[in-house]
N, C-alpha and C positions, 0 to 999 in steps of 0.2 A: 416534204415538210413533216409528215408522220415520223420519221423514221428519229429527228429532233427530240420530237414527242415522246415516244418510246423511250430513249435514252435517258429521258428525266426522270419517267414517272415510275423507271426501271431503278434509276438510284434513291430516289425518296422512298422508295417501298425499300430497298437495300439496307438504309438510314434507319427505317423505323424497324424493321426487324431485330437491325443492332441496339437499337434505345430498348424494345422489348429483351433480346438476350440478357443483358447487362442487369437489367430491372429482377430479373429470374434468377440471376447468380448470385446478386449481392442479398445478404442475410443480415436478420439486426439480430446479432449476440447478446446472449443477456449471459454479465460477468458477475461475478462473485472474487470483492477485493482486499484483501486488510484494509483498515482503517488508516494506518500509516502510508499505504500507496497511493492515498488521495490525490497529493498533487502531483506527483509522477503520472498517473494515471488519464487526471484531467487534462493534464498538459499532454497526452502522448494522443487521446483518444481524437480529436481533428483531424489531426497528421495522418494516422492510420483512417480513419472511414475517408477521407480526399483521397489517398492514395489505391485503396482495395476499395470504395463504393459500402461498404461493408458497415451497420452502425451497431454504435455499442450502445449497450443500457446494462450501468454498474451498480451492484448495490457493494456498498464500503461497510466494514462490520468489524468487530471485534474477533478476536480467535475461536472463543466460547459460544459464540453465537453463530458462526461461521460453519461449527461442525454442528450443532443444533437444526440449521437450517439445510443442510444438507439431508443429515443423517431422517429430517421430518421430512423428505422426498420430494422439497421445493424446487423445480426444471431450471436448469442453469445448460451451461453451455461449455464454459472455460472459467477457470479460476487463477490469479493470479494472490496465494496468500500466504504467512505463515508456515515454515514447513513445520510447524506441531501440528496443522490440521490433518496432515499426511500421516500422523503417528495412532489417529483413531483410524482403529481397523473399521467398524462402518461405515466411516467417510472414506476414506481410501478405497471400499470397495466400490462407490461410484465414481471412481475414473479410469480410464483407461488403461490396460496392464503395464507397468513398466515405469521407473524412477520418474518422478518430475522434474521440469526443467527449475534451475536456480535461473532468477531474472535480477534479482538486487538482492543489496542485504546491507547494514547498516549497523552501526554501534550507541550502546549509551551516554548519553551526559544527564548536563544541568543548563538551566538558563538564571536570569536573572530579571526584573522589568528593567528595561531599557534606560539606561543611565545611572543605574543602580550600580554600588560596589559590588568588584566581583571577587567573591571568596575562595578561598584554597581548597581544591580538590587536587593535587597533587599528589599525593598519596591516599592510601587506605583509610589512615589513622584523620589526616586532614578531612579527609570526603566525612568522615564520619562525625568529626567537631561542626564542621558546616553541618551539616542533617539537625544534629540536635540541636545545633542552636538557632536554626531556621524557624521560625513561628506558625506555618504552615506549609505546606508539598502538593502540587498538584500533581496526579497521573491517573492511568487507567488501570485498577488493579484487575479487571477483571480482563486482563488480553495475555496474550504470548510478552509480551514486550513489561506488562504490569506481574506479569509472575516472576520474571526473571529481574527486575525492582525490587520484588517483596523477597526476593531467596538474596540478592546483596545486601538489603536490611536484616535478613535474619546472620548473613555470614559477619556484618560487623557488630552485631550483638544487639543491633536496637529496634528490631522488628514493632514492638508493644510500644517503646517511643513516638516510633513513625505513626501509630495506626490513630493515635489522637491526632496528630498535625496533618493528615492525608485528606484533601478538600478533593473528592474523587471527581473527576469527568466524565461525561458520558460517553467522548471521541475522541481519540487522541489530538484532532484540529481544535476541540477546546482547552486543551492544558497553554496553550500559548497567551491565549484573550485572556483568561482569568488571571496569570502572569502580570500579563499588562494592564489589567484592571486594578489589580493589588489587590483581589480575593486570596492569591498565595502566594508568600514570599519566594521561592521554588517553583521550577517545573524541572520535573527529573522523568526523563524518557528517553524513546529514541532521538540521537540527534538532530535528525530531520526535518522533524517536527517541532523542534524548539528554533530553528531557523526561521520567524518571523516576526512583523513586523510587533512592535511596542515592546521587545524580548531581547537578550542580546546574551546570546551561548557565553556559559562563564569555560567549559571545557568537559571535556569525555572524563569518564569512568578510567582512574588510574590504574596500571600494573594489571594484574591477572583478574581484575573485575571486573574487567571488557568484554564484552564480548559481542560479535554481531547475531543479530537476527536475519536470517534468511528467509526470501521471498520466493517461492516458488509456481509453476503453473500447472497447470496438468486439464486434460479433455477431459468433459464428463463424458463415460460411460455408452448415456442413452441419448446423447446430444442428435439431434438432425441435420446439426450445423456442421458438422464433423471437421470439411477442410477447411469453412472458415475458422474456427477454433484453432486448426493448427498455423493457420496464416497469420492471427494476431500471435503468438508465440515467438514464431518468424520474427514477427516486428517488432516486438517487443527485446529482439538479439540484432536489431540493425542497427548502424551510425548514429542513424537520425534517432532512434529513440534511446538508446544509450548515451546518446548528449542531454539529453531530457530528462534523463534519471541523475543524472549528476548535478544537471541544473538546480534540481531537489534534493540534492545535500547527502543523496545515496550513492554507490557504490555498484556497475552493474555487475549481475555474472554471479 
């Protein structure tokens, strides 16, 4: 009758060893995200900690702020953001040698509040009579996504136009609500983001005044988390989260 005995109390010790290993492997990442990967991000981050054990804690940020918080030496792990924060050599010197991965990237439009007449952006000259004759524009000018806004307001000539109608946001998730609150008649940003509810996309940025934004990641540096970092990367290029990025109105890769 011992030998019963033995065999049990030989797998439950087995069992908990495993529940300890497991406990010891999984790591909580702390990410650093653009603003714009919000819902890709919230949507992707379940899937991956069910799957790797693994948890994430994101902060979502502006571009500006992104390389600010780096460059003041605040502990991150992985970053999935903007590749202009890649273009500041400070920033860039904390991560890991070698290109970043592109993860998504996305292009500009416009929206409109939901049920509202949607006007001609069809061309340059079009986008441009919409602009001025809009009454107000929401966006973020102070990001990756709000620079390259403010530089096709300057290429169609109405940059000082814009800069009285621009009812700025703090996050790119609020240019949408103020949209559909009727604070601005416009939201002009990344497509993505103009994909929600009380909003209704009037259409992209015509001809050669397209352009996307890319997303990229990269290790930091002095991470501890090293292979979990590169496993949500990983994940971040599989099926199941590349359906999730699309599900968000981006584009992976």
């Amino acid at each position: 009758m011992g030998k019963p005995l033995f065999t049990v109390t030989s797998l439950m010790s087995g069992i908990f060893a495993m529940a300890a290993a497991t406990s010891l492997q999984a790591a909580e990442l702390k990410v650093i995200a653009g603003g714009s990967m919000t819902a890709s991000m919230n949507a992707i981050a379940p899937e991956f900690e069910q799957a790797t054990g693994h948890k994430l804690v994101t902060h979502f940020d502006s571009t500006p702020n992104i390389i600010t918080r780096i460059n003041s030496g605040t502990s991150f792990d992985v970053v999935v953001v903007p590749v202009d924060v890649f273009k500041d050599a400070a920033a860039k010197a904390r991560f890991v040698p070698g290109p970043p991965i592109d993860i998504a990237r996305v292009g500009y439009g416009l929206a409109v509040r939901a049920g509202a007449p949607k006007p001609d952006v069809s061309t340059p000259d079009a986008l441009k009579k919409t602009l001025l004759a809009a009454s107000s524009i929401a966006f973020v000018p102070a990001s990756a996504a709000g620079a390259y806004v403010t530089k096709v307001f300057d290429r169609l000539g109405i940059a000082e136009d814009m800069k009285a109608k621009t009812k700025v946001q703090a996050a790119p998730a609020a240019i949408a609500p103020a949209v559909a609150r009727g604070e601005a008649e416009l939201g002009v940003f990344l497509t993505n983001v103009l994909i929600a509810p009380g909003v209704d996309l009037v259409g992209p940025f015509p001809g050669d005044l397209q352009q996307e934004l890319v997303f990229a990641s990269a290790v930091a540096a002095d991470t501890k988390e090293a292979d979990a970092a590169r496993a949500l990367i990983d994940y971040l290029r599989t099926p199941a989260a590349t359906a999730l990025i699309k599900a968000a109105g981006m584009t992976p890769g």
